[in-house]
Every structure is written in structure tokens, then in C-alpha cells.
C-alpha positions as CSV (number, residue, x, y, z in Angstrom):
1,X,-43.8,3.4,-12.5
2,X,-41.3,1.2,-11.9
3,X,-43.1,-1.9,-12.4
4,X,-44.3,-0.5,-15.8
5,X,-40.7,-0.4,-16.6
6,X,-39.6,-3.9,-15.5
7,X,-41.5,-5.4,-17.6
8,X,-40.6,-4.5,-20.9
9,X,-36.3,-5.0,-19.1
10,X,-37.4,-8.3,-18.9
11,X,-38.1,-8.7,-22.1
12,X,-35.4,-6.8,-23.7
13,X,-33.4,-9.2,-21.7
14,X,-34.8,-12.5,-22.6
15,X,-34.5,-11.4,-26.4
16,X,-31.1,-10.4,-26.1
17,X,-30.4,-13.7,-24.2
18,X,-32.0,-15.6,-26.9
19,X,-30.4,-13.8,-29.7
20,X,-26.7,-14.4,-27.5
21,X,-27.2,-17.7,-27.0
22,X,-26.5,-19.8,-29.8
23,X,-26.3,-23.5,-29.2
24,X,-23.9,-25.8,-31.2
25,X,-23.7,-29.8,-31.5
26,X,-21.7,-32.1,-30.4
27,X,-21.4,-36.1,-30.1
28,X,-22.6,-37.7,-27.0
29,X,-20.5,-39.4,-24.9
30,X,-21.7,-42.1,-22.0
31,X,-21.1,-39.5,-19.2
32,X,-24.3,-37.7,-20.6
33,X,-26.9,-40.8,-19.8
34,X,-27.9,-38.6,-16.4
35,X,-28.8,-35.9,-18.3
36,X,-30.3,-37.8,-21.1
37,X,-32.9,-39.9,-18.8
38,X,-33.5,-35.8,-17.1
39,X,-34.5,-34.2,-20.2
40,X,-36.5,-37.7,-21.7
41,X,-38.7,-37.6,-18.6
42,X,-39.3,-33.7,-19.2
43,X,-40.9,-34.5,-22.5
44,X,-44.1,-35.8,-23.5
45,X,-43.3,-39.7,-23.8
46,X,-45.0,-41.7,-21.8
47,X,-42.7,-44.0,-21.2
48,X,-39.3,-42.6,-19.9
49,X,-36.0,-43.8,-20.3
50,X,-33.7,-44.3,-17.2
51,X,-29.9,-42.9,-16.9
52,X,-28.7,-47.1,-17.2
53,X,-31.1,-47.1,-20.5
54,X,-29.2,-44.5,-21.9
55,X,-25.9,-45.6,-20.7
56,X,-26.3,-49.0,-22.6
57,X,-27.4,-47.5,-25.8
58,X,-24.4,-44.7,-25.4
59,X,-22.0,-47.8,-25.1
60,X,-23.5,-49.6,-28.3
61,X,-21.5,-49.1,-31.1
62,X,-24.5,-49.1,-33.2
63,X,-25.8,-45.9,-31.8
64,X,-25.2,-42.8,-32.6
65,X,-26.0,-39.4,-30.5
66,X,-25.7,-35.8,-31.2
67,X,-26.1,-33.5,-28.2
68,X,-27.2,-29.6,-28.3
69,X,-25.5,-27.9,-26.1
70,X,-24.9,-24.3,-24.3
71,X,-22.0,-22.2,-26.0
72,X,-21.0,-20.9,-22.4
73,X,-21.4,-24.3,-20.6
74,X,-21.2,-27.1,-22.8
75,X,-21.5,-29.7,-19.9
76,X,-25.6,-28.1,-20.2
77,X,-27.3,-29.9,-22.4
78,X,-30.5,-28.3,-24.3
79,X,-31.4,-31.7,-26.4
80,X,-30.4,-34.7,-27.3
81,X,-30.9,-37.1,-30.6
82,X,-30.2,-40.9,-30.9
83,X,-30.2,-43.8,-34.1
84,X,-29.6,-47.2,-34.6
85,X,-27.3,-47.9,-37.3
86,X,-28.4,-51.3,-39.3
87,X,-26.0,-51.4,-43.0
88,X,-26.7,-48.7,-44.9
89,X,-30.5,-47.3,-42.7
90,X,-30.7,-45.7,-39.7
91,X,-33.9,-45.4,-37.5
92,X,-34.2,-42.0,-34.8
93,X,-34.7,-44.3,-31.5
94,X,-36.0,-41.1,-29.8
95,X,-35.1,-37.0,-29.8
96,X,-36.1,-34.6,-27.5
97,X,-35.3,-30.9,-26.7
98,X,-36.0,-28.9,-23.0
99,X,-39.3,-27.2,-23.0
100,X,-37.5,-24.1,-21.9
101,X,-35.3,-23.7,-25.4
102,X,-38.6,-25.2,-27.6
103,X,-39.8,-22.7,-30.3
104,X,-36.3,-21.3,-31.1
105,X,-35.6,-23.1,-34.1
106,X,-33.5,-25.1,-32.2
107,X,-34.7,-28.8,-33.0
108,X,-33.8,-28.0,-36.5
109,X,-30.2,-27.6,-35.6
110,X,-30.2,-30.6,-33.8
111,X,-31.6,-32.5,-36.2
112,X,-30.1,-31.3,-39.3
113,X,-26.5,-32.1,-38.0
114,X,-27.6,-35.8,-36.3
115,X,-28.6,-36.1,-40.5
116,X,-25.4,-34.6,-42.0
117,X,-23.5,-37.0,-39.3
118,X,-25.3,-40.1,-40.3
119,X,-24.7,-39.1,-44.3
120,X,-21.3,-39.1,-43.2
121,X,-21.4,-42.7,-42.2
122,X,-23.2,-43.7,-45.5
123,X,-26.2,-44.0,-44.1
124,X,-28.7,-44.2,-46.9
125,X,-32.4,-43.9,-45.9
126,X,-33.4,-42.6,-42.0
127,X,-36.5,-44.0,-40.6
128,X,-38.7,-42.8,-37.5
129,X,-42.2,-43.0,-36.0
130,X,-44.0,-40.0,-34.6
131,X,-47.2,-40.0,-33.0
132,X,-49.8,-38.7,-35.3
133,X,-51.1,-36.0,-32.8
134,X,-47.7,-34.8,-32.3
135,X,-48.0,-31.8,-34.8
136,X,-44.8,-30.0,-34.0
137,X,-42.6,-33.1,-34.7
138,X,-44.0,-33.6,-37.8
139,X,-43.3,-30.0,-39.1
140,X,-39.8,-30.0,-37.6
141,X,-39.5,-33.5,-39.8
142,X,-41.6,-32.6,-42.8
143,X,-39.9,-29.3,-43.0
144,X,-36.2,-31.6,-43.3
145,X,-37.7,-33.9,-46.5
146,X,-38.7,-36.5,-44.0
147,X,-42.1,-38.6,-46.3
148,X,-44.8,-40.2,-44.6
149,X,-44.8,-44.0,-45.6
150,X,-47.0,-46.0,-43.1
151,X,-49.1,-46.0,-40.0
152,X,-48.8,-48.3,-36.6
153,X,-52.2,-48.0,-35.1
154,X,-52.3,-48.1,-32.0
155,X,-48.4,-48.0,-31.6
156,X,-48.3,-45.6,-28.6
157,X,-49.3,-46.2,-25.2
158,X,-50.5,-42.9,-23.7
159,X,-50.2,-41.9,-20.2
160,X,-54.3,-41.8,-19.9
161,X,-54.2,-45.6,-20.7
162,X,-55.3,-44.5,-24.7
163,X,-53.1,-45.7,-27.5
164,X,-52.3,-43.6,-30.6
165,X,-51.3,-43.9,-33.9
166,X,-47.4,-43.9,-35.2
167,X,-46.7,-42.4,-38.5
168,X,-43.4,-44.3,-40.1
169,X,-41.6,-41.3,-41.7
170,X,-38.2,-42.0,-44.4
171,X,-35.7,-39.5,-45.5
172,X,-33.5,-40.4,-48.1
173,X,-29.9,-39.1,-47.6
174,X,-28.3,-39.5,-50.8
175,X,-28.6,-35.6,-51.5
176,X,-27.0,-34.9,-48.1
């Protein structure tokens, strides 16, 4: 009997945790590269970043990073987005969020701030490549105006030794 009823606890929990938890966004500083490289080897690239990677793009002043964060800690970070600035375009150099938070919506907060932020700077047009088999992605970018405008075959270099496709996606910010 008590089993039974620890079950469905659990759950009540995690829902309420989920519901309590709301993450917020804020810009990355260089103290974050550890936590970066962490959360960029956690995700399906298969080519990680290290910590000194990150730390040199984090000093660039052509880069800019937004950082999702916990409410209750913000030194936790849940994702992370990064662009190159070049005049008036910016390309997304890489995003990723911890598989633990995915499916909560929460990619779309990141990435819908790291948009109104470059708008801010008078960035124009946005630019990035997603693999082609990587079908939440492309929602998540359709599903912010991002347009398909080009293919890289064989862009990609898998962790099985295959290579795969890159779609080049453009968003226009000059509604934002």
C-alpha cells in the first residue's frame, strides 16, 4: 500500500517542482566557461567544447551569451546560447540546454531573449546551422520564424565516424 501511494507523491512533486521552478535569463559572464564546456559535453555534439574554448569566446567582444538559469540559485545554469556578431548579422555559434530541463518549453525562453538581445544591438538577420536529423531543433527554430535557406552536406562529423547534413536557417529581426 504504501508503495502504491509513493508513486503518484512523486509525481505530484515533480509537477509541482516543474510548475515552481521558473527559469529566467541572464548574460554570461567568463566565470561560466566551467559550466559551459559541462553542459556542451552533456549534449549530442560530437565535438565538445573545453572550459578555455568557452573562456576565449566569453572574452571576445564579438560574442554574445545569454545564460538560463535557476530562480533559487542562479549560479546553476540550465542552458546556455552563444553568437558572433559581424555589422549588422549574427550567427548562433552553438546552444544547448540540460537534458534534465529538456521538454519544458524552456529552449524557447532561452532563445527568444538571446533574439530580443541581439535586436537590441541592431542586429539585422540571425543565421545558424542545424543538423538535418536534429528534429527538435528545428521545431524549437521553426516555431521562432527561423527559414530554411541552404544545405552543407556533409557538414557534421558524427561520433560513429558518419557525416550529416547542415541546414543554414535566417531569421530576420526587423519585426523584433
Amino acid at each position: 500500500m504504501r508503495q502504491r501511494l509513493l508513486v503518484p507523491f512523486r509525481k505530484i512533486a515533480a509537477l509541482m517542482l516543474r510548475k515552481k521552478t521558473s527559469p529566467f535569463v541572464r548574460h554570461a559572464a567568463q566565470k561560466d566557461a566551467q559550466q559551459f564546456a559541462k553542459l556542451h559535453a552533456e549534449g549530442d555534439f560530437s565535438q565538445t567544447w573545453s572550459p578555455d574554448d568557452f573562456e576565449g569566446l566569453l572574452t571576445d567582444r564579438s560574442v554574445i551569451a545569454d545564460v538560463l538559469c535557476d530562480p533559487s540559485r542562479p549560479e546553476r545554469i540550465y542552458g546556455f546560447v552563444l553568437s558572433r556578431l559581424a555589422g549588422d548579422e549574427a550567427e548562433i555559434l552553438t546552444i544547448t540546454l540540460a537534458r534534465s530541463v529538456r521538454g519544458r518549453g524552456w529552449s524557447r525562453v532561452l532563445l527568444s531573449h538571446h533574439i530580443a538581445h541581439l535586436a537590441s544591438l541592431d542586429v539585422a538577420t540571425l543565421f545558424l546551422e542545424v543538423e538535418d536529423g536534429n528534429r527538435p531543433a528545428i521545431a524549437l527554430y521553426r516555431n521562432q520564424s527561423f527559414v530554411e535557406i541552404g544545405k552543407r552536406p556533409a557538414y557534421y562529423h558524427r561520433r560513429d565516424g558518419t557525416r550529416a547534413l547542415a541546414l543554414v536557417m535566417r531569421l530576420s529581426l526587423g519585426e523584433f
